[in-house]
Residue frames as a rotation matrix with the C-alpha (Angstrom) as fourth column:
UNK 1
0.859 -0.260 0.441 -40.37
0.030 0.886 0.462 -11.97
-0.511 -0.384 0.769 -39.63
UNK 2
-0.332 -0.810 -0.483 -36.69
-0.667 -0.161 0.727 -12.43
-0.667 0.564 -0.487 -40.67
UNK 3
0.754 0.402 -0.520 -36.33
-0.641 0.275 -0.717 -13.49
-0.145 0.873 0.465 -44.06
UNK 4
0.270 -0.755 -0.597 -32.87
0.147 0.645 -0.750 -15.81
0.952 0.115 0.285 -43.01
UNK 5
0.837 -0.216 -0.503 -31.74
0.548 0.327 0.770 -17.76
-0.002 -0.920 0.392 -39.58
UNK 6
0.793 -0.590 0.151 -29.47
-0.532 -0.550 0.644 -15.56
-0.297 -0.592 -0.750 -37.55
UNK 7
0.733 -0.364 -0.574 -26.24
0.054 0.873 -0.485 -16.28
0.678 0.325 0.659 -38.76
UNK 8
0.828 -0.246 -0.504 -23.57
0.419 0.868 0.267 -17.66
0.372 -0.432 0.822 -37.07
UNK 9
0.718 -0.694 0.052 -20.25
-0.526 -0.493 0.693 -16.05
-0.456 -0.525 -0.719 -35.52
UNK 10
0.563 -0.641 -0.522 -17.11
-0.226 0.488 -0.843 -16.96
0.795 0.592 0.130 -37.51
UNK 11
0.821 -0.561 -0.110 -13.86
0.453 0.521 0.724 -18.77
-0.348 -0.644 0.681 -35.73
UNK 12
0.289 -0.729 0.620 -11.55
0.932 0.065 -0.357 -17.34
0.220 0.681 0.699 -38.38
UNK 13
0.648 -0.125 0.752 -9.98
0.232 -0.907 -0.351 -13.83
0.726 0.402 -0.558 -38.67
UNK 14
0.750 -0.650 -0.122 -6.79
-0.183 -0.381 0.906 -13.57
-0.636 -0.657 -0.404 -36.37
UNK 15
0.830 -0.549 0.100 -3.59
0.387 0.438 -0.811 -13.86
0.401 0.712 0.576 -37.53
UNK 16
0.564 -0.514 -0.647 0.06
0.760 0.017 0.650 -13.41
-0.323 -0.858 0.400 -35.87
UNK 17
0.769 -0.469 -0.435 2.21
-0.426 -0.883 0.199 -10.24
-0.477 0.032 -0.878 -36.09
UNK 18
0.729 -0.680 -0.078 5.07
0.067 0.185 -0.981 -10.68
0.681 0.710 0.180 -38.85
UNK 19
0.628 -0.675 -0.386 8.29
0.463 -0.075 0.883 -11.22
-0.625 -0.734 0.266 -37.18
UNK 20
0.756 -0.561 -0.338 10.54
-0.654 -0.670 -0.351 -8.92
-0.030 0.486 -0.873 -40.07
UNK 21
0.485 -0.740 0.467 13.01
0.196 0.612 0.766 -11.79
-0.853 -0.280 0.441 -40.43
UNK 22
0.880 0.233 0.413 15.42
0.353 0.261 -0.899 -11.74
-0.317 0.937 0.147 -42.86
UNK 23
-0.534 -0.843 -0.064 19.23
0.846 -0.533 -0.037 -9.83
-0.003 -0.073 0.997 -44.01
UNK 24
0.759 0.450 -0.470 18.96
0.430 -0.889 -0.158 -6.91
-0.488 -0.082 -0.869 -42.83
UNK 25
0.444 -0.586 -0.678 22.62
-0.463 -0.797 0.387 -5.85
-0.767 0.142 -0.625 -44.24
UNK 26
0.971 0.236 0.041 23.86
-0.082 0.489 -0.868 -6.91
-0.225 0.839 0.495 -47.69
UNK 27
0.211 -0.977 -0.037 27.65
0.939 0.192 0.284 -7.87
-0.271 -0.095 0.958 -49.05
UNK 28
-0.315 -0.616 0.722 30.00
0.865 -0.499 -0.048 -5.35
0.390 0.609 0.690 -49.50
UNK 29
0.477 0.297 0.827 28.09
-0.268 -0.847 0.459 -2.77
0.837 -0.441 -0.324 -46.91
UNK 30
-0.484 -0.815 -0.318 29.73
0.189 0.257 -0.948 -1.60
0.854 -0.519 0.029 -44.35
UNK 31
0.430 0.789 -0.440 28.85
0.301 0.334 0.893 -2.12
0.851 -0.516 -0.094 -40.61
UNK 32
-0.067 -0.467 0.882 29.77
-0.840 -0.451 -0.303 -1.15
0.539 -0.761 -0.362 -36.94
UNK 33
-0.928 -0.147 -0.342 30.09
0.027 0.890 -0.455 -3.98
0.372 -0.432 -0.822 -34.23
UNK 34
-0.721 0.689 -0.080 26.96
0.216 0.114 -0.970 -5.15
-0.659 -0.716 -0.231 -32.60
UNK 35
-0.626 0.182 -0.758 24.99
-0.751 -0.404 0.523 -4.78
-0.211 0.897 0.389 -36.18
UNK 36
0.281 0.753 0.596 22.10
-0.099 0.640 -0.762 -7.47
-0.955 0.155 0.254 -37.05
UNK 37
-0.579 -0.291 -0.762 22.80
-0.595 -0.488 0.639 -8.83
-0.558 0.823 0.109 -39.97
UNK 38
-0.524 0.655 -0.544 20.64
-0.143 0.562 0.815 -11.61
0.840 0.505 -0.201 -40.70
UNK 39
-0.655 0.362 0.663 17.46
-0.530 0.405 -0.745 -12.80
-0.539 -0.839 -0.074 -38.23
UNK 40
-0.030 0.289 -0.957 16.30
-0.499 0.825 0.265 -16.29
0.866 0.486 0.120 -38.96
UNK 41
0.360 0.722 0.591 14.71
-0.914 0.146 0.378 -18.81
0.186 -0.676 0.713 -38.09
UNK 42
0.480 -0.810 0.337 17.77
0.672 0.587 0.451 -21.90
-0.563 0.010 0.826 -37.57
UNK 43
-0.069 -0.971 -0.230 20.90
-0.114 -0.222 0.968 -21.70
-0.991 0.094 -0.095 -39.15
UNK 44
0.827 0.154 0.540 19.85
0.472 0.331 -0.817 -21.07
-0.305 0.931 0.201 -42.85
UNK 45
0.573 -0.690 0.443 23.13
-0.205 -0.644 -0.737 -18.53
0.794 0.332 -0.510 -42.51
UNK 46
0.571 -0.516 -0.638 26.23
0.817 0.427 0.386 -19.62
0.073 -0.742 0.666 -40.60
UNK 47
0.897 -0.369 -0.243 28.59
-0.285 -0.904 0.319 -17.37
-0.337 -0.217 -0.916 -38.96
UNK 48
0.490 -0.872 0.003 31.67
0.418 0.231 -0.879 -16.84
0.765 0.432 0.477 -40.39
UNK 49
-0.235 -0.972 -0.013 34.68
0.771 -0.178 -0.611 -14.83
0.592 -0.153 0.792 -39.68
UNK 50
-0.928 -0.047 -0.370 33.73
0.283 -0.733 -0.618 -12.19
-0.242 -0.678 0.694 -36.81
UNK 51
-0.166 0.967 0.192 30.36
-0.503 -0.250 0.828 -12.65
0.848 0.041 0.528 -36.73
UNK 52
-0.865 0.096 0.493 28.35
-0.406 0.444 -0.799 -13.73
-0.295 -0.891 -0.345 -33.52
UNK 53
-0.638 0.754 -0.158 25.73
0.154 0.326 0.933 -15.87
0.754 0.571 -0.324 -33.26
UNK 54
-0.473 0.622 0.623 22.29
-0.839 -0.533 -0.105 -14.82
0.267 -0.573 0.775 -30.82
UNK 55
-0.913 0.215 0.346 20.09
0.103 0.944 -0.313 -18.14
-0.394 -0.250 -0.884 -29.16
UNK 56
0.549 0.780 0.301 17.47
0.079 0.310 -0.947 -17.29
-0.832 0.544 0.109 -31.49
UNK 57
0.109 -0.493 0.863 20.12
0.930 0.358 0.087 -17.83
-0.351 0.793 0.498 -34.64
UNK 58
0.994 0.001 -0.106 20.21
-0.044 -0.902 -0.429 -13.73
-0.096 0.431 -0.897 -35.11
UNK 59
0.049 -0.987 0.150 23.82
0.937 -0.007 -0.349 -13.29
0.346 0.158 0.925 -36.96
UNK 60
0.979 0.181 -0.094 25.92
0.203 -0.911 0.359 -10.21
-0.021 -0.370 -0.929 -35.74
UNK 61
0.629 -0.747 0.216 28.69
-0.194 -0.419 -0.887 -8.06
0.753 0.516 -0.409 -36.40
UNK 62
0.783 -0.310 -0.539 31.70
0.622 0.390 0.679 -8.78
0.000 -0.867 0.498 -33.96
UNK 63
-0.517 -0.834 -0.193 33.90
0.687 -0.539 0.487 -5.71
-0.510 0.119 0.852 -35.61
UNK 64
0.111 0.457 -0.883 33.45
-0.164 -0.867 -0.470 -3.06
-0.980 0.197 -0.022 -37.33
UNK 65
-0.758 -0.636 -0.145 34.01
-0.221 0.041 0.975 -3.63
-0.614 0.771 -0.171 -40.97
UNK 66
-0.289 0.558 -0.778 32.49
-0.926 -0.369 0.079 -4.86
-0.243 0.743 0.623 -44.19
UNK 67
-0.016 0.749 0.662 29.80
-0.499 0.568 -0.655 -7.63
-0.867 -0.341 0.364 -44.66
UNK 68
-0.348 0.017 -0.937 30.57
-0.734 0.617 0.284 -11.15
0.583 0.787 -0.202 -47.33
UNK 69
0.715 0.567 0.409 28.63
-0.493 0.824 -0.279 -13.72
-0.495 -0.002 0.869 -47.85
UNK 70
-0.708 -0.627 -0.326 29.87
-0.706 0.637 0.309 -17.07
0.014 0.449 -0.893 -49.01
UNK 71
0.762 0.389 -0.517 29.63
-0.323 0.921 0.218 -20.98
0.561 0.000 0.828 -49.32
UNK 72
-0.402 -0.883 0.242 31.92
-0.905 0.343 -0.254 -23.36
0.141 -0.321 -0.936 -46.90
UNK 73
-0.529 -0.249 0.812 32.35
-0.344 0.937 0.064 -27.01
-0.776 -0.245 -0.581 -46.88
UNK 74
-0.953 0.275 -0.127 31.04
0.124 0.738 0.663 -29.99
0.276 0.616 -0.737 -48.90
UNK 75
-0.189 0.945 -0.269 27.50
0.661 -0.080 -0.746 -29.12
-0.727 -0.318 -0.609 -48.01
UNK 76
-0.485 -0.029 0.874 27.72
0.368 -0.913 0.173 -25.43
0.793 0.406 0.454 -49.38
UNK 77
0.416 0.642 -0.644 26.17
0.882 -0.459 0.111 -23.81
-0.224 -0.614 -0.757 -46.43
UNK 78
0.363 0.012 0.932 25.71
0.784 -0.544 -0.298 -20.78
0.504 0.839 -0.207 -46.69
UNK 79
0.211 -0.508 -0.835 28.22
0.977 0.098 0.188 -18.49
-0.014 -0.856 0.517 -44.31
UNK 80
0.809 0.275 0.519 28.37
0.323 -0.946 -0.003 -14.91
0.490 0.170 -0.855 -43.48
UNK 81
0.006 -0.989 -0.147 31.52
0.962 0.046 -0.269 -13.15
0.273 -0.139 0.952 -42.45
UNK 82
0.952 0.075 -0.298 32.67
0.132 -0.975 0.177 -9.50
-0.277 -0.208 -0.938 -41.41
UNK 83
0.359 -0.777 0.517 35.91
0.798 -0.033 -0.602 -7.68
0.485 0.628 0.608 -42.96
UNK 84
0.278 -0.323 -0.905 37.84
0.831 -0.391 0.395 -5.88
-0.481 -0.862 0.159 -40.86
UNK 85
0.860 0.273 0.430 38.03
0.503 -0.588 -0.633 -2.14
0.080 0.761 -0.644 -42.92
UNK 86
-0.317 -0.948 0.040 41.57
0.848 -0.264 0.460 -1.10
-0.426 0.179 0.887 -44.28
């Protein structure tokens, strides 16, 4: 005879697939056009100066050149930019 009642099937153990969000390119590196630089989830990074923005809030390069962060306005948000390399 068993010596404990059949147990039970759990509900638990799945879990979704990371989505890799995050900067992918840092200040002061340089980039080609069409470059990911940040994927997020809203607008925790605004676009700046030649940068695009994607309809799921991915920033992107819009030149070729080199990659600053900032702050802009009376908020501080935080605003990402491309430099056009001299």
């Amino acid at each position: 005879m068993a010596q404990k009642k059949g147990g039970g099937s759990t509900r638990n153990g799945r879990d979704s697939e990371a989505k890799r969000l995050g900067v992918k390119v840092f200040g002061g590196q340089q980039i080609p056009a069409g470059s990911i630089i940040v994927r997020q989830r809203g607008t925790r990074f605004h676009p700046g100066t030649n940068v695009g923005i994607g309809k799921d809030h991915t920033l992107f390069a819009l030149i070729d050149g080199k990659v600053q962060f900032g702050f802009k306005g009376p908020l501080n948000k935080q605003v990402v930019s491309v430099v056009a390399a001299e």
